[in-house]
C-alpha positions as CSV (number, residue, x, y, z in Angstrom):
1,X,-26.0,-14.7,-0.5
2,X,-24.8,-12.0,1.7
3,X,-21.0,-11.6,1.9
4,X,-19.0,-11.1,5.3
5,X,-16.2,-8.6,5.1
6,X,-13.2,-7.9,7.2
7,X,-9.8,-5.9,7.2
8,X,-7.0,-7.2,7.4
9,X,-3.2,-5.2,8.1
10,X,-0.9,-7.3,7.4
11,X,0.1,-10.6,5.0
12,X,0.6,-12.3,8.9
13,X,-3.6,-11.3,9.3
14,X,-4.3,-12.4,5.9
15,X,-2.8,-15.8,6.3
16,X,-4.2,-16.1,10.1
17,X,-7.9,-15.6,9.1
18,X,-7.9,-17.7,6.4
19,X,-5.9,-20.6,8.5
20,X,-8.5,-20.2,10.8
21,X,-11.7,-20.6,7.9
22,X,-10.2,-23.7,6.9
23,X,-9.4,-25.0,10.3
24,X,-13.7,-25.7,10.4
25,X,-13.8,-27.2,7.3
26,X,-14.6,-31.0,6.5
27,X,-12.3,-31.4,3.7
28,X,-14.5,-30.7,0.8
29,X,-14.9,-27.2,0.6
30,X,-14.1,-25.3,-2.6
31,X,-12.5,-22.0,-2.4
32,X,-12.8,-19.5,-5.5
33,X,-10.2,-16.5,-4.6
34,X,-10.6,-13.7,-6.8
35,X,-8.4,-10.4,-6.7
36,X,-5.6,-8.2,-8.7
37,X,-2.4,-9.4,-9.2
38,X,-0.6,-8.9,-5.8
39,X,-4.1,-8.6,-3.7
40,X,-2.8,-11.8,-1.6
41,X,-4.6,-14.5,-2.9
42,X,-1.6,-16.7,-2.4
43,X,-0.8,-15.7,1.0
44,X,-4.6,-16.8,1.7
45,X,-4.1,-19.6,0.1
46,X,-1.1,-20.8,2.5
47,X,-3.4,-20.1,5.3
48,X,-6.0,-22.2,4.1
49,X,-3.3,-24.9,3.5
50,X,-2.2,-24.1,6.7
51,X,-5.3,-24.6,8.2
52,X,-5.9,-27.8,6.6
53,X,-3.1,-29.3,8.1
54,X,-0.5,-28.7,5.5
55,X,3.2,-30.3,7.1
56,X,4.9,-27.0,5.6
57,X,2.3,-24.2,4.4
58,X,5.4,-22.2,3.3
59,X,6.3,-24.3,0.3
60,X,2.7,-23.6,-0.9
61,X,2.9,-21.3,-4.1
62,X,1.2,-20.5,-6.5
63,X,1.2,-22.7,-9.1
64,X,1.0,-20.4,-12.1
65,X,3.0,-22.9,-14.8
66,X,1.6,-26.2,-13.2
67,X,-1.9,-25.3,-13.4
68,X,-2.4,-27.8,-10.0
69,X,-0.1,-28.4,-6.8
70,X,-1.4,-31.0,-4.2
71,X,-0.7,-30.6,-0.6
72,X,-1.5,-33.6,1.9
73,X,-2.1,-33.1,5.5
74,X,-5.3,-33.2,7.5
75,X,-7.4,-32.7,4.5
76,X,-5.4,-33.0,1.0
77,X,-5.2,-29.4,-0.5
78,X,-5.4,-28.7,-4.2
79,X,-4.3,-25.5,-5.3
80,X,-5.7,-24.4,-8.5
81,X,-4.4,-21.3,-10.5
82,X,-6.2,-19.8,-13.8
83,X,-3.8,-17.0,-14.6
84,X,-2.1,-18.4,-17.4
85,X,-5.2,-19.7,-18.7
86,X,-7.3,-17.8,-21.5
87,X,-9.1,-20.2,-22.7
88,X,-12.2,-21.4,-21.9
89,X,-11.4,-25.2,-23.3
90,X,-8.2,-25.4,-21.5
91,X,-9.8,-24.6,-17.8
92,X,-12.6,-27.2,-19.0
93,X,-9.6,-30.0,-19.5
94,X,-8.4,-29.5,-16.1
95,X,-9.9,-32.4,-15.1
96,X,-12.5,-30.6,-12.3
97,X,-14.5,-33.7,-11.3
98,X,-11.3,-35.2,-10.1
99,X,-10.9,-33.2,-7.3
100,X,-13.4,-32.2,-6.4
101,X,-15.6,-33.8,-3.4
102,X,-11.6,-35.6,-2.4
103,X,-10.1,-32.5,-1.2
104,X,-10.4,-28.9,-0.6
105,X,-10.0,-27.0,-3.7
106,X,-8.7,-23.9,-3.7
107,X,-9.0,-21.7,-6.9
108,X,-6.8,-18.5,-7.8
109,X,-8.7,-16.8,-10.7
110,X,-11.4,-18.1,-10.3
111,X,-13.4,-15.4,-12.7
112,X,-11.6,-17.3,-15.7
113,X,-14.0,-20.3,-15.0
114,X,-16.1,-20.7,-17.3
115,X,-18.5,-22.5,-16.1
116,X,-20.9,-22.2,-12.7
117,X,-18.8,-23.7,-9.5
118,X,-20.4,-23.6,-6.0
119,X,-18.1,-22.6,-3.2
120,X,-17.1,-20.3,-1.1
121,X,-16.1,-17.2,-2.8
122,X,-13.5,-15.1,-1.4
123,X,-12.5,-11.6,-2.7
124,X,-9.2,-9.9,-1.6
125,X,-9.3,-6.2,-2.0
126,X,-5.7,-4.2,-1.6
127,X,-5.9,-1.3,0.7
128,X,-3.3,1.4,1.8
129,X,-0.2,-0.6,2.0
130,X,-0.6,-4.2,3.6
131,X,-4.6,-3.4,4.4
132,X,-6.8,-5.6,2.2
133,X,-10.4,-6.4,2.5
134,X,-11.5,-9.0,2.2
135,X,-15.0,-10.4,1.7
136,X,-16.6,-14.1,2.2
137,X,-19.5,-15.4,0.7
138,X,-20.6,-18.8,1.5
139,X,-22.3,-20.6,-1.2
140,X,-26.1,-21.6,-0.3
141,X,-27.3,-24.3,1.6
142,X,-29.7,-27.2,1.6
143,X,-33.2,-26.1,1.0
């Protein structure tokens, strides 16, 4: 798989390109942000709700103490986050099969998992003040 990788400027950039990504998708994709704390994974993630049709992608957050947030709109939107999460057994018990193939999924963290999940694997890079790059890699397609 060969990753695409662009610049961004701003948190406004951030959020527009990754509105736009999800503005193609069919409603099943699953999203596996990785970063530092503070790299923007949740600012892409609004964008991708955003561009899934969320009614109000500012009352997306991360949802660091519910484990899982569900946004409806064009596609329903869950939002997945593994930062609290140590433990291999307790990211296992989140119930994966549930959501996905009904939704997009969108995973902050996803390095925790620990187990193999197709998807499209984003990876947010900080730069010099609001500059992050950030790279795309689509999982593989049908033989």
């Amino acid at each position: 798989m060969s990753a695409r990788t662009r610049v961004t400027r701003s948190a406004e950039e951030t959020f527009r390109m990754a509105e736009e990504m999800a503005a193609a998708f069919a409603g099943t994709e699953t999203v596996l942000l990785t970063g530092e704390l503070g790299a923007g994974k949740t600012v892409f993630a609004k964008g991708l709700a955003s561009g899934a049709g969320a009614a109000d992608p500012d009352r997306v957050c991360s949802p660091s103490f519910t484990l899982v947030n569900v946004y409806e709109g064009r596609h329903r939107v869950f939002h997945i986050d593994l930062y609290r999460l140590d433990r291999a057994a307790d990211i296992e018990d989140l119930g994966w099969e549930d959501y996905l193939g009904r939704g997009i999924v969108i995973v902050e963290w996803a390095e925790k998992l620990p187990f193999a999940l197709d998807g499209i694997r984003v990876r947010i890079e900080p730069g010099d003040g609001d500059e992050r790059r950030i790279s795309v890699e689509l999982p593989p397609g049908p033989a």
